[in-house]
N, C-alpha and C positions, 0 to 999 in steps of 0.2 A: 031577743037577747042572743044569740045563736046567731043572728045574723052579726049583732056587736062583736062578739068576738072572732067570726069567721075574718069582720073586716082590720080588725087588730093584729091578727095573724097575717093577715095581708099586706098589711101595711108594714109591721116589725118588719116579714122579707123582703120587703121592697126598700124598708130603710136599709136595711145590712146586703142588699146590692149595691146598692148607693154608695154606703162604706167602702166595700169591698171594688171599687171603681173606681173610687175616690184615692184609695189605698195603692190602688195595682196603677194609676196616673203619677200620684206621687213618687212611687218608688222608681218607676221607668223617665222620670224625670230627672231623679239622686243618681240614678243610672247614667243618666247622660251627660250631668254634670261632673260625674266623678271621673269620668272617661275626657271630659273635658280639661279639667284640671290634671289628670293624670299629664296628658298629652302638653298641658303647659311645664309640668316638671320635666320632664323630658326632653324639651324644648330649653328649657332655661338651663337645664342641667348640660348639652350640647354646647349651646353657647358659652357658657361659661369654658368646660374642655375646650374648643374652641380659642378662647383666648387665654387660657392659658399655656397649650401651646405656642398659641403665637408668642408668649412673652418668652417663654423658655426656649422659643428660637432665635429670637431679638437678642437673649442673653447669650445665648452661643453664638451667635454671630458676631457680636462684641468682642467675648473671650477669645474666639478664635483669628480675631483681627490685631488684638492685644498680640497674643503666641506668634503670629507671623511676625508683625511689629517688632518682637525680640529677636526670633530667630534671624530675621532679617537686620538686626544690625548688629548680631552678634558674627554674624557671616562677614558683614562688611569690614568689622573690625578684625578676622582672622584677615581675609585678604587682603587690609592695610598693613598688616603686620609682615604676612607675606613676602608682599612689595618690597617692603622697608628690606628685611632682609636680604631677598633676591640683588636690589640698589645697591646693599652692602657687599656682597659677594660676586657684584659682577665684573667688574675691574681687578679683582683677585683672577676669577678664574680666568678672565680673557688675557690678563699678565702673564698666567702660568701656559697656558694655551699658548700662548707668543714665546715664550722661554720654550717650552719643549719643540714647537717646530723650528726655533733658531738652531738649536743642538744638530 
């Protein structure tokens, strides 16, 4: 009897190694998985910043093609105005130019 239970006590610790094996594999498994998935959110979290940069430079690139686009034809149309002007006052002043060196 004495041996029964010396081999029941033997056996209970040898089950709860087994447990504890079984336990300390599982968890260094969750370990390695959760460092895996960590490492895909980080990954996916990049990629994403990643493109949204990109868009948000796509969109300033536009806008800022838009802004030339204006400034640039708002430029064109002072210096048509210009022109136009200058055309109008050139013959005046070269008139008056021509009167004063006639004197």
């Amino acid at each position: 009897m004495a041996k029964d239970m010396l081999d029941a006590i033997y056996n209970a610790e040898e089950d709860c190694r087994q447990r504890e094996a079984n336990a300390r594999a599982e968890s260094a498994e969750k370990v390695e998985q959760t460092k895996a998935d960590a490492k895909q959110v980080v990954l996916s979290a990049k990629e994403k910043a990643q493109k949204d940069a990109d868009m948000l430079f796509e969109k300033t690139v536009k806008e800022g093609k838009k802004e030339l686009e204006k400034a640039s034809e708002k430029a064109n149309l002072e210096c048509d105005i210009l022109s136009r002007t200058a055309d109008k006052n050139r013959k005046r002043v070269i008139d008056g130019a021509i009167q004063r060196l006639s004197l």
